[in-house]
VOVO-266257 format. One line per field, with one value per residue (C-alpha): residue number from 1; y, z, x; residue in one letter. Coordinates in nm, 2 decimals. Layout:
<atoms>
n c(NUM/...)
py c(Y/...)
pz c(Z/...)
px c(X/...)
res c(a/...)
</atoms>
This chain:
<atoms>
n c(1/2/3/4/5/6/7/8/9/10/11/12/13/14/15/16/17/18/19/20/21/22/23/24/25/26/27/28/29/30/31/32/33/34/35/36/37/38/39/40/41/42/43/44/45/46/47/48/49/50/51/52/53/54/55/56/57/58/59/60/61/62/63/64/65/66/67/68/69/70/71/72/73/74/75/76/77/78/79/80/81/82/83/84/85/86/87/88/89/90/91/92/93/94/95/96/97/98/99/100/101/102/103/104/105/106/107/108/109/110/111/112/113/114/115/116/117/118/119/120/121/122/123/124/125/126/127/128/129/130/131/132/133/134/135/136/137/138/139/140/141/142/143/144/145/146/147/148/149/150/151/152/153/154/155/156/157/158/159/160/161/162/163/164/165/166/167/168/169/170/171/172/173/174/175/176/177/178/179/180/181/182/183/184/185/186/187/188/189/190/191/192/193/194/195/196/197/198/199/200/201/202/203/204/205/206/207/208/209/210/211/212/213/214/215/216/217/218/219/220/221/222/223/224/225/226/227/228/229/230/231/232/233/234/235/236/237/238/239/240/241/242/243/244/245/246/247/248/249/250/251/252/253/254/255/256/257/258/259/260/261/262/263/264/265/266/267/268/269/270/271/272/273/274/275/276/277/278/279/280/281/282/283/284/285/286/287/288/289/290/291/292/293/294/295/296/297/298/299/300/301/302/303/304/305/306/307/308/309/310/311/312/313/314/315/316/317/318/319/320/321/322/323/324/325/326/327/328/329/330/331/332/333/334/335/336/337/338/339/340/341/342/343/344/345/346/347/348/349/350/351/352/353/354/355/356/357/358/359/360/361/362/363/364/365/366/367/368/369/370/371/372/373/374/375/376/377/378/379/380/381)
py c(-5.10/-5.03/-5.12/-4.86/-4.54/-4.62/-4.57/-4.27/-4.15/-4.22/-4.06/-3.74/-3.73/-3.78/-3.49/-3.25/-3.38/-3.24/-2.93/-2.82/-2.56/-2.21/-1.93/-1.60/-1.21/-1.01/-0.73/-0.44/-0.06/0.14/0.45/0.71/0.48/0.17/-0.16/-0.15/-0.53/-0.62/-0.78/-0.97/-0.98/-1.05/-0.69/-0.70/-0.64/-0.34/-0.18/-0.32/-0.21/-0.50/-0.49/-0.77/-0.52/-0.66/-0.94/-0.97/-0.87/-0.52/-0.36/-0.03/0.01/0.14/-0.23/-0.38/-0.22/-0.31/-0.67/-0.65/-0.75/-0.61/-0.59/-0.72/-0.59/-0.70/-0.46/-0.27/-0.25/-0.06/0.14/0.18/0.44/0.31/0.45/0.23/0.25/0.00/-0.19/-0.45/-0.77/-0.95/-1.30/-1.28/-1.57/-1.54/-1.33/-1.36/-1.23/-1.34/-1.73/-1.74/-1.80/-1.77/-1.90/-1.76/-1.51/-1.32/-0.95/-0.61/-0.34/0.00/0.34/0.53/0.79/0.65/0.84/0.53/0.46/0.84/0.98/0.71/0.51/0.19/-0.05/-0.25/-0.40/-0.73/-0.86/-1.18/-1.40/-1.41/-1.43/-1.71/-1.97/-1.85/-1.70/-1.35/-1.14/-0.74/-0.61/-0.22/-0.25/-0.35/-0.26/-0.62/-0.86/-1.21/-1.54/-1.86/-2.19/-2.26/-1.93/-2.12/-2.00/-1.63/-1.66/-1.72/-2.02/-1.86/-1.91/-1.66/-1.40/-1.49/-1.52/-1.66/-1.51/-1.58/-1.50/-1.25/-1.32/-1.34/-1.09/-1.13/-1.08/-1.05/-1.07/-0.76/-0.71/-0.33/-0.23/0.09/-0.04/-0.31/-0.24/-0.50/-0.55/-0.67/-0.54/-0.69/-0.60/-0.65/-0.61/-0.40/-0.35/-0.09/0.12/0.36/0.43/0.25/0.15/0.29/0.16/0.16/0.38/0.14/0.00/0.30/0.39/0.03/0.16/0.49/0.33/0.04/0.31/0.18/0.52/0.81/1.19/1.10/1.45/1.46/1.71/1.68/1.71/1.58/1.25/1.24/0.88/0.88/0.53/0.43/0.65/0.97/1.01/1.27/1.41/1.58/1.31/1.28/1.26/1.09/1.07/0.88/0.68/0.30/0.29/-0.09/-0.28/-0.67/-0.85/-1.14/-1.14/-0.80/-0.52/-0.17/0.14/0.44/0.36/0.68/0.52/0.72/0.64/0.44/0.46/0.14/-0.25/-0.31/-0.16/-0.23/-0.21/-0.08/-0.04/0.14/-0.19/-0.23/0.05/-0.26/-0.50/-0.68/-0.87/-1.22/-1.33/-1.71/-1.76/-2.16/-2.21/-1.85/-1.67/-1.39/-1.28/-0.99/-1.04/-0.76/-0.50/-0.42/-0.16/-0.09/0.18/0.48/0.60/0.81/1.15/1.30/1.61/1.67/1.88/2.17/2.15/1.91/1.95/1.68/1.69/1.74/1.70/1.75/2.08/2.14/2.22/2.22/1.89/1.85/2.13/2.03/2.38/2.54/2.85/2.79/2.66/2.99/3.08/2.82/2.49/2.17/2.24/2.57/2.62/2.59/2.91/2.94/2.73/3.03/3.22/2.92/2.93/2.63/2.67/2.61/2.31/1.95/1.77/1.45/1.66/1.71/1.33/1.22/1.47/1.71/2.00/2.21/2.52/2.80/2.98/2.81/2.89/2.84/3.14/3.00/3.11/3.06/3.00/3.35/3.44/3.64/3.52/3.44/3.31/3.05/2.88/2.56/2.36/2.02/1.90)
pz c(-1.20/-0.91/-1.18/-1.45/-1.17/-1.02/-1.40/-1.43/-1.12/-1.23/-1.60/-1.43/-1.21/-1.54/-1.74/-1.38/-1.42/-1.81/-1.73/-1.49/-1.26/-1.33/-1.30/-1.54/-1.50/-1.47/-1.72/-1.49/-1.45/-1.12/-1.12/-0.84/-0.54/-0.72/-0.90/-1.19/-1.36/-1.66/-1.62/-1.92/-1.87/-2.16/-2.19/-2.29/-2.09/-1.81/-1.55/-1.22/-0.90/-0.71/-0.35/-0.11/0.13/-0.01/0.04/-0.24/-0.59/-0.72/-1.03/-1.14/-1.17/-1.59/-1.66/-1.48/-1.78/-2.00/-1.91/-1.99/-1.63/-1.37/-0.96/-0.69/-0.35/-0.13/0.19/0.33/0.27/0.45/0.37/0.47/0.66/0.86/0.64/0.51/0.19/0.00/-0.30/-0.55/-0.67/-1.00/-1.11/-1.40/-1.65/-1.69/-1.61/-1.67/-1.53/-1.73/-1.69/-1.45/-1.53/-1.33/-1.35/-1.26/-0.99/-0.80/-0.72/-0.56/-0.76/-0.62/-0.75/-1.04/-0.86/-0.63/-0.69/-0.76/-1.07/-1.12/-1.10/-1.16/-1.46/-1.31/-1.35/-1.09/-0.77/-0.79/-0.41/-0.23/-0.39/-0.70/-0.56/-0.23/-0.49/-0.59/-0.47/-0.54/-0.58/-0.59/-0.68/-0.65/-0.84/-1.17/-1.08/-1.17/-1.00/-1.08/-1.02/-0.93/-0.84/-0.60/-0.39/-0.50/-0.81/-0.73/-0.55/-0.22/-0.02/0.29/0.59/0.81/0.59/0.60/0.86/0.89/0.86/0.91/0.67/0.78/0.50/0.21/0.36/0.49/0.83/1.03/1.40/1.40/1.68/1.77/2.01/2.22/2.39/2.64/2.60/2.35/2.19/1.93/1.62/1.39/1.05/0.70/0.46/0.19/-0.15/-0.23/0.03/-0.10/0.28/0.54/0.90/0.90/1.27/1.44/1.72/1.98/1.87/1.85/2.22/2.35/2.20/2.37/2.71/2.69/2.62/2.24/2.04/2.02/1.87/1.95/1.81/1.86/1.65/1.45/1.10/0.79/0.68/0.34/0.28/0.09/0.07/-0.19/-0.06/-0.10/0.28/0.49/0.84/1.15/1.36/1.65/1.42/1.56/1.46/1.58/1.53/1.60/1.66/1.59/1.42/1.34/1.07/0.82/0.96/0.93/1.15/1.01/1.21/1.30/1.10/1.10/1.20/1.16/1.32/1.06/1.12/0.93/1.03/1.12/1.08/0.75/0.67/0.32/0.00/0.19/0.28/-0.06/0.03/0.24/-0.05/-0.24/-0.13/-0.15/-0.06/-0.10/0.02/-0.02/0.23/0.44/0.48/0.38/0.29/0.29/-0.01/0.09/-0.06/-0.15/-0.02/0.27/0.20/0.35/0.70/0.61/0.61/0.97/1.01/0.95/0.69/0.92/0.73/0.50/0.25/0.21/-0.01/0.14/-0.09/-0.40/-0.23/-0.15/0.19/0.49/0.63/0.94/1.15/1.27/1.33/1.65/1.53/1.27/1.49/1.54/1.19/1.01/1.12/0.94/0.69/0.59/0.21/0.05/-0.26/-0.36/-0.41/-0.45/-0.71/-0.85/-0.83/-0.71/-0.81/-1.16/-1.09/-1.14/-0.80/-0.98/-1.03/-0.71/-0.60/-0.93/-0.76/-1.05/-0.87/-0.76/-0.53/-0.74/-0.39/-0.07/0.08/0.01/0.09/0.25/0.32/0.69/0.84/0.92/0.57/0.59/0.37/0.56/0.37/0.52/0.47/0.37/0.39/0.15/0.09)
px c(-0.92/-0.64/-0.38/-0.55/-0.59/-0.18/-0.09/-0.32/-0.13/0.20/0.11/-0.01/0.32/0.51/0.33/0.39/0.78/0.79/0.59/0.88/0.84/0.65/0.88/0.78/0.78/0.48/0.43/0.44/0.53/0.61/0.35/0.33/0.46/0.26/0.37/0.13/0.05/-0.09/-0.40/-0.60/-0.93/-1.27/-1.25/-0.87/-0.56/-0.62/-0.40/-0.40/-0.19/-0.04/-0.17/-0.09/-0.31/-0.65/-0.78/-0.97/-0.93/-1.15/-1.26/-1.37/-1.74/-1.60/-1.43/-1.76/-1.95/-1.70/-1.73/-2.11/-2.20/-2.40/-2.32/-2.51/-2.50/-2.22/-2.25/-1.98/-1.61/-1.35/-1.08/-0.73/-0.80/-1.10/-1.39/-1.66/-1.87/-2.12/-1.95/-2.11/-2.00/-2.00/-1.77/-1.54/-1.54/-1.16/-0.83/-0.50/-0.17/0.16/0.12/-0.12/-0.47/-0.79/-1.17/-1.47/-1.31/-1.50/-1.44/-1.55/-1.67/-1.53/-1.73/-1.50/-1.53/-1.22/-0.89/-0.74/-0.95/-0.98/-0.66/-0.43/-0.58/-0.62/-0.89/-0.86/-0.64/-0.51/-0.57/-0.41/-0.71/-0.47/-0.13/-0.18/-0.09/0.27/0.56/0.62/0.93/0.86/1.19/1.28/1.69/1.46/1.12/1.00/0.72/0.81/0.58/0.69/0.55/0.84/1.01/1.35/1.35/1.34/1.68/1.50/1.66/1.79/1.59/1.80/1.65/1.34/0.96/0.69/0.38/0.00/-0.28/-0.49/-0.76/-0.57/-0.27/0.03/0.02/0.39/0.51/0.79/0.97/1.07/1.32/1.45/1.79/1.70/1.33/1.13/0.78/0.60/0.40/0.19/0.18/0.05/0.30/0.11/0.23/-0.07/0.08/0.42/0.51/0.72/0.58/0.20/0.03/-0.28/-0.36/-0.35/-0.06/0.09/0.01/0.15/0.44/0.46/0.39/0.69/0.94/0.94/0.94/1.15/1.09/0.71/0.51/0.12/-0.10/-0.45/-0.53/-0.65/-0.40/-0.27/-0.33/-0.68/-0.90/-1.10/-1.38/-1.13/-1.26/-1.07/-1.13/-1.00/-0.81/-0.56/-0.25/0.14/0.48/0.75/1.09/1.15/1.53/1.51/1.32/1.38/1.23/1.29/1.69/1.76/1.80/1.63/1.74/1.55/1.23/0.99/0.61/0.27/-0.08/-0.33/-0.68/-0.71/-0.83/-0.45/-0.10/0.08/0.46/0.44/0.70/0.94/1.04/1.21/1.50/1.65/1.62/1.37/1.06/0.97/0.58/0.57/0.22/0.21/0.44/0.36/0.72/0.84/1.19/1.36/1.70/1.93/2.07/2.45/2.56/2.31/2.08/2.14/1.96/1.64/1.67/1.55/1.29/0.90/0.73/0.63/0.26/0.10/-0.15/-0.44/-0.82/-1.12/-1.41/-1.21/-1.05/-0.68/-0.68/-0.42/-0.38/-0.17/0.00/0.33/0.54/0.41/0.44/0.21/-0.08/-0.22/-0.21/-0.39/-0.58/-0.62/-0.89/-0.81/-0.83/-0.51/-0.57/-0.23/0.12/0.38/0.25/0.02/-0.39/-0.44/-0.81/-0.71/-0.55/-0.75/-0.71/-0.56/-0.27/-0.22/-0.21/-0.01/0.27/0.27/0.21/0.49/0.53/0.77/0.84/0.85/0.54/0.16/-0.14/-0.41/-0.78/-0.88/-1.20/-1.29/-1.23/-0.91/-0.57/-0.21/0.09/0.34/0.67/0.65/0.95/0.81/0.47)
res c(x/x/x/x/x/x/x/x/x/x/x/x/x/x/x/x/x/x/x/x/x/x/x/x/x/x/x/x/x/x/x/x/x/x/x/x/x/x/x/x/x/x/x/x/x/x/x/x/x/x/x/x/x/x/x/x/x/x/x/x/x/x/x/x/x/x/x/x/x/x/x/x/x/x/x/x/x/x/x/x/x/x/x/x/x/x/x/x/x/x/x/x/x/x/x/x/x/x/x/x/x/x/x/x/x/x/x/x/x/x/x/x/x/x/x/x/x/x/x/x/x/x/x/x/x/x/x/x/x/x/x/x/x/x/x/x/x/x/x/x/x/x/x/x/x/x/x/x/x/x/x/x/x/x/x/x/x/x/x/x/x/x/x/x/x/x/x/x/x/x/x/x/x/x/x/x/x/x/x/x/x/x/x/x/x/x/x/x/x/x/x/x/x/x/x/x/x/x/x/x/x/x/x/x/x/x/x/x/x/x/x/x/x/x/x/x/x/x/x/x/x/x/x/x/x/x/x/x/x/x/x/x/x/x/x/x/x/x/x/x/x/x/x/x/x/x/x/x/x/x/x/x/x/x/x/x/x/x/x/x/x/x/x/x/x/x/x/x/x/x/x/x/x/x/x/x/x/x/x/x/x/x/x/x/x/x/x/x/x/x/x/x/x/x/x/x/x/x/x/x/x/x/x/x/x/x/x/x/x/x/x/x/x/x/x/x/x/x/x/x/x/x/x/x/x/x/x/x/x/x/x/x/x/x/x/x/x/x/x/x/x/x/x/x/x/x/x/x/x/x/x/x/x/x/x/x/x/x/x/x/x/x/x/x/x/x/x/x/x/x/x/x/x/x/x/x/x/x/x/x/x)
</atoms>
């Protein structure tokens, strides 16, 4: 019996050997800040956004239906920015991404009403439940996600450019270290491919930094943030800006990162990441590296919009006021009626967040609360 399971063994091993290691590209697209993967599923192959952010893989409540099954309650989930709603749950038989196959996974069912399912034409979000078995490249010079069962075969073998990193449920969680001069700290981070931005940090964490001396060009106002959840949420909240002249991650040195407050679980270092070179997740063995770039990207360009717009129950509305001169003209949640010389009551809200609507003239009419009409420059929204 010992002599028939070491030749089972040693059979197995040999079929492994043949096999080879797993290295294949994921059909993907890059769509309004997002890297967009194919994902088969019962119902046939649906749009998912890659999102090392989520713990867990989601679904819209539409492919749900398609998939013929029905939710059961699964209590509260939070947003990114810190709002919390009721989602469902259901277990799909099978998916597939590229070469990758999956049983009986189970996933959150988000509401279609979610601008992500909405407005973007996903279906879904593929989480870190998916991904913590591989090794994954996201790459900005060809837009590609690439899979592998070993991170050395996505050109990722130097150590010096690379960290270590917990798990923080199924994310990436890192240990950054930011720096003014002489004066040091630590951040930590989830590095978030749902999120387009750069550096995006908790309040607290935010504050810690302002109190070691950390931040530079620090600017305080209140508004409506521009970064919608799941729950398309919005609301009046302490808003900050600021610059990190150093931070250190994965053996590189990034200079002068702009950082805004998240109202989220944690702070996240998002896609912005990928102006420095692309980004390698290799979750069996919990590092992350950073493959740099040639040339060196250039530093970001410096200045604040002097107003943002945001949504507010489906509504265009003024988000954050950063001009002082403004401030007594409009507030955050003034109603945004024209763009130029567009009516932006004819315009669908999706528009808006897909980035297809433009100002003609530099400056936007807005309604404020005592009913009365002002127009003001806007420099970018």
């Amino acid at each position: 019996m010992r002599t028939l399971l070491l030749l089972a063994a040693c059979l197995a091993s040999l079929a492994a050997r043949a096999r080879g290691p797993h290295c294949f590209e994921v059909p993907c697209t890059v769509e309004h800040g997002k890297y967009v993967v194919t994902v088969e599923t019962p119902a046939g192959p649906r749009r998912f956004a890659l999102d090392t952010g989520a713990s867990r893989t989601c679904i819209s409540g539409a492919l749900c239906r398609a998939l013929g099954l029905e939710a059961a309650g699964q209590g509260a989930v939070g947003d990114f920015e810190g709002h919390r709603a009721e989602v469902g749950r259901v277990t799909i038989p099978r998916l597939g991404m590229g070469r990758a196959s999956y049983r009986e996974v189970p996933v959150y069912v988000f509401p279609d009403s979610s601008y992500l399912f909405r407005c973007l034409g996903l279906d879904g979000v593929v989480g870190g439940d998916l991904l913590r078995r591989w090794a994954v490249r996201i790459s900005a010079s060809d837009s590609t996600v690439v899979l592998a069962s070993d991170a050395r075969l996505l050109g990722a073998t130097d150590r010096r450019r690379s960290m270590r990193f917990a798990r923080s449920g199924n994310r990436p969680l890192l240990r950054l270290r930011a720096s003014n001069g002489a004066l040091r700290t630590h951040a930590y981070v989830i590095f978030d491919s749902g999120s387009s931005g750069l550096l995006d940090c908790h309040l607290f964490e935010l504050r810690a930094m302002e109190q070691r001396g950390i931040l530079r060009c620090l600017r305080r106002t209140a508004g409506h943030s521009g970064n919608l959840g799941w729950t398309n949420r919005s609301e009046v909240r302490e808003a900050l800006r600021a610059v990190v002249p150093c931070l250190e991650l994965a053996g590189s040195t990034l200079d002068d990162v702009p950082v805004e407050v998240t109202y989220g679980s944690v702070s996240k270092l998002g896609l912005g990441l990928l102006r420095w070179g692309d980004v390698v997740v290799d979750y069996p063995r919990r590092r992350l590296y950073l493959l740099p770039r040639t040339p060196a990207p250039a530093p970001l360009a410096g200045g604040l919009r002097n107003v943002t717009a945001t949504l507010d129950r489906g509504r265009l509305v003024v988000g954050q006021v950063w001009d002082e001169a403004l401030r007594g003209l409009v507030a955050p949640g003034d109603r945004i009626v024209r763009l130029g010389t567009l009516d932006v009551s004819q315009v669908d809200p999706c528009a808006f967040i897909r980035g297809e609507v433009r100002a003609d003239r530099p400056e936007m009419t807005v309604r404020r609360s005592d009913g009365s009409l002002v127009t003001i420059p806007i420099k970018e929204l």
